[in-house]
Legacy VTK file of the C-alpha trace (Angstrom):
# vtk DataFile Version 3.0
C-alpha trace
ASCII
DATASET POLYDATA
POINTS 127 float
120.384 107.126 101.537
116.965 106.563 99.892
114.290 109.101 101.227
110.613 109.537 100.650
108.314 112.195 101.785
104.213 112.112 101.610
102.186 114.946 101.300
98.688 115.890 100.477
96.756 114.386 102.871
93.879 115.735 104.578
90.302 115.875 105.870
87.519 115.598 103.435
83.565 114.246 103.343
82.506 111.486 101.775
82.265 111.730 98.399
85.242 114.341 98.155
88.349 113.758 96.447
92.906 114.337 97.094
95.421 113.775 95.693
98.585 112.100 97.670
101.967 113.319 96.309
105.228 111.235 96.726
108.849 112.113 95.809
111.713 109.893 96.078
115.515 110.561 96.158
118.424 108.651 96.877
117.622 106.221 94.286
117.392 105.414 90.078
113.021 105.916 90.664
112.759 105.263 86.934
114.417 101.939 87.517
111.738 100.922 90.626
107.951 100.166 90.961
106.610 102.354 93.485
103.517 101.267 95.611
100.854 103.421 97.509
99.594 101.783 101.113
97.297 102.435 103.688
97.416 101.632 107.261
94.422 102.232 109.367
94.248 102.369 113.423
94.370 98.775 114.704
94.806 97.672 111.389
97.969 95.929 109.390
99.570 97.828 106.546
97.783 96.895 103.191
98.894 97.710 99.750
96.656 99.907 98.144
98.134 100.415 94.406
101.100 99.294 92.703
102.900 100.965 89.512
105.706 99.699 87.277
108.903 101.271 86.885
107.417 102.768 83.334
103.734 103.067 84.370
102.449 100.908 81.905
101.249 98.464 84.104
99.546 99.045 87.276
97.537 97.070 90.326
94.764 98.184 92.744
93.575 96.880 95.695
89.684 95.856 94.942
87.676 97.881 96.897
89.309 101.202 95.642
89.379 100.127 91.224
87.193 102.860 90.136
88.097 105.583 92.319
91.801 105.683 92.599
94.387 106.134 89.819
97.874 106.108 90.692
100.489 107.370 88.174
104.242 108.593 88.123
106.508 111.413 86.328
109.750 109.726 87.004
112.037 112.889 85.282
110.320 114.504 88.881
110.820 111.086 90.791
107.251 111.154 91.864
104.221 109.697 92.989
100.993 110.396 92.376
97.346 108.523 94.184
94.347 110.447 92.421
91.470 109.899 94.872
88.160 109.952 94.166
84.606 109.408 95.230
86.108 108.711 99.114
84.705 106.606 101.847
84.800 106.419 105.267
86.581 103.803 105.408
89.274 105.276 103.335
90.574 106.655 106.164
94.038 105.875 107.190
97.689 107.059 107.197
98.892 106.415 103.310
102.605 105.604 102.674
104.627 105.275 99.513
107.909 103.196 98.619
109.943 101.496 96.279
109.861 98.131 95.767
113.294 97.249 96.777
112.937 93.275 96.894
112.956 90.530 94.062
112.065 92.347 90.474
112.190 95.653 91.719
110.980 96.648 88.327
107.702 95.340 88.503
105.033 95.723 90.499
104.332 93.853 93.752
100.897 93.703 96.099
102.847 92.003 99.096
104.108 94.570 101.464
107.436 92.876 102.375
108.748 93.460 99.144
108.803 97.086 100.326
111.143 98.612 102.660
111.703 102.278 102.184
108.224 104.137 104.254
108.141 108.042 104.891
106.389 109.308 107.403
103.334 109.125 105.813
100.363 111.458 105.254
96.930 111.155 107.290
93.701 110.834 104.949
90.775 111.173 106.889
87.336 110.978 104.961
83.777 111.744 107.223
80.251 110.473 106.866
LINES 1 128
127 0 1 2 3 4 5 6 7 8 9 10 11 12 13 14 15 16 17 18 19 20 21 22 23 24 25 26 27 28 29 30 31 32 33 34 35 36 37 38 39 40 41 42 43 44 45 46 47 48 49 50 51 52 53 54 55 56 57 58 59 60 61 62 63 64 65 66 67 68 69 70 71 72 73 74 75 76 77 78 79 80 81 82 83 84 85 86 87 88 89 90 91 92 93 94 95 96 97 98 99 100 101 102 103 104 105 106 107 108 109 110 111 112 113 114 115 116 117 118 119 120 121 122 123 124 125 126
């Protein structure tokens, strides 16, 4: 049974800076691209950042290139979201998961191809 736990969340100001943690087991997580996403009050699920099953190639959702850099030690199956230079409207419960539809190798911005959530971990970030 795959299972994925989310930590490091937390409250910061604008401006501050965490870094979300994500470990995996259950499954090959060298074999899988992994994806970070965000889901805000009232809001759908987006996909926030997207890394291949090496790391060599990775995706991120527009408004957060810059300031996020997601990354993965897959002999630790884990996750990693460096955050940076946070906004208010950063603020949401993140998720992590494997892709576990079509090339599950490669990386993927559409949600369904993700099926796998933990529970989650709350980022809030105030003005």
């Amino acid at each position: 049974q795959v299972q994925v736990v989310e930590s490091g969340g937390g409250s910061v100001q604008a401006g501050g800076s965490l870094r979300l943690s994500c470990t995996v087991s259950g499954l090959s997580f060298g074999n899988y691209a992994m994806g970070w996403f965000r889901q805000a009050p009232g809001k759908e699920r987006e996909a926030v950042s997207c890394i291949d099953w090496s790391g060599g190639h990775t995706n991120y959702l527009e408004p957060v290139k810059g300031r996020f850099t997601i990354s993965r030690d897959n002999a630790l199956s884990s996750l990693y979201l460096q955050m940076s230079s946070l906004k208010p409207e950063d603020t949401a419960m993140y998720y992590c998961a494997p892709r576990s539809s079509g090339m599950t190798y490669m990386c993927s911005g559409n949600t369904y191809a993700y099926k796998t959530w933990g529970q989650g971990t709350q980022v809030t970030v105030s003005s």
